[in-house]
C-alpha positions in Angstrom: 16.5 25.7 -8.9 14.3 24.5 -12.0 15.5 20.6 -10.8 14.4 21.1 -8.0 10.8 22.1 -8.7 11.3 19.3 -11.2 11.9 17.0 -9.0 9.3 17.8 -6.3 7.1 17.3 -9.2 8.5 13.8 -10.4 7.6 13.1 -6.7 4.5 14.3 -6.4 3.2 12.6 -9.5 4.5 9.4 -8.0 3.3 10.0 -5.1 0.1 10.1 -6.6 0.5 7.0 -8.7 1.9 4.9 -5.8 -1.6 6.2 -4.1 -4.1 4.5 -7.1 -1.6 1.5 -7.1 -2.2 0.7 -3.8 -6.3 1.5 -3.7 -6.0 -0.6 -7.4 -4.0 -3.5 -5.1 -6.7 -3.4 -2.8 -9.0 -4.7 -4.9 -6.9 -7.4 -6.5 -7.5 -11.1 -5.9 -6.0 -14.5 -6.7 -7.2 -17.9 -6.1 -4.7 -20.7 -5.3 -5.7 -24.3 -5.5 -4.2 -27.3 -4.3 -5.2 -31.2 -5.1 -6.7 -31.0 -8.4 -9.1 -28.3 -7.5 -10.3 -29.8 -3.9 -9.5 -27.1 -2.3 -9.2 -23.1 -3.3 -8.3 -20.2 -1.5 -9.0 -16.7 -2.5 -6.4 -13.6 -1.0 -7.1 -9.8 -1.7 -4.0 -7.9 -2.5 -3.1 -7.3 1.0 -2.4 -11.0 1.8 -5.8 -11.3 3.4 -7.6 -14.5 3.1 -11.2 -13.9 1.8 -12.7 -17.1 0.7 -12.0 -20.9 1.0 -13.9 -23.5 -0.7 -13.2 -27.4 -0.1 -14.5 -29.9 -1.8 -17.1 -32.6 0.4 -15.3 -35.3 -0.9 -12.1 -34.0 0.8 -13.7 -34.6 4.2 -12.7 -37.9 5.9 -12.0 -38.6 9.6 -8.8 -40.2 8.5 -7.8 -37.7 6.2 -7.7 -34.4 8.2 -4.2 -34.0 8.0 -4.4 -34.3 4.1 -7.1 -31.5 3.8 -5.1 -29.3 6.4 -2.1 -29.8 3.9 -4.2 -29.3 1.3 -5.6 -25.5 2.3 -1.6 -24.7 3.0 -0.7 -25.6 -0.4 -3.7 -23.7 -1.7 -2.8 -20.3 0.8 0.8 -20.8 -0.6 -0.4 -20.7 -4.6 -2.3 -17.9 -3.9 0.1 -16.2 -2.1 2.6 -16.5 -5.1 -0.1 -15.6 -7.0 -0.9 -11.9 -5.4 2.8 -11.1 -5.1 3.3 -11.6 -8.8 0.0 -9.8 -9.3 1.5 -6.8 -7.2 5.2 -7.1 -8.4 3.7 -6.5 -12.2 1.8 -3.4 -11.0 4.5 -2.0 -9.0 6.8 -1.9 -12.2 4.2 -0.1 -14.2 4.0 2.6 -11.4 7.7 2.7 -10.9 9.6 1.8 -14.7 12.0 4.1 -15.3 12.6 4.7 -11.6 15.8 3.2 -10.2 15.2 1.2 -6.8 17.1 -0.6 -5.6 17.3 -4.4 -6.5 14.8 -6.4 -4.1 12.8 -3.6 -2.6 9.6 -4.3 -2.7 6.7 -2.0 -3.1 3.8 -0.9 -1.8 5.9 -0.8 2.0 
């Protein structure tokens, strides 16, 4: 009986930590740049895009589909970026814990 009440209480407490992860996540950010700095995008820790800056010299009739190659690149880095961000704060929260290899955290 005591393991049990031990482990309701081992889930509570990280149910509780998964809870400030996630409002901690929230406010994360990362900036990914592509082309030497032309052009930066900014995600919040949900994947959302929240800023994009382009340099003016970027802009060029002829070069649209550079510039539109260049703001995938940047989405990508910052995409890496915010994962690896979340992937390090999801092992805080869950060391000692054994998940399964792969899953990935917050759902």
């Amino acid at each position: 009986m005591r393991d049990i009440m031990g482990l309701m209480s081992k889930a509570k407490e990280m149910q509780e930590k998964m809870q400030a992860m996630q409002a901690e996540i929230e406010t994360m950010t990362a900036d990914g740049t592509a082309g030497g700095g032309m052009v930066t995008v900014t995600l919040n820790g949900k994947g959302q895009m929240q800023a994009i800056k382009i340099d003016p010299s970027v802009f060029s009739e002829d070069d649209v589909e550079i510039l539109e190659d260049l703001v995938i690149a940047a989405h990508g880095d910052a995409k890496t970026k915010i994962e690896q961000l979340v992937q390090e704060k999801t092992q805080e929260v869950t060391a000692g814990l054994p998940l399964p290899p792969g899953m990935k955290l917050p759902f």
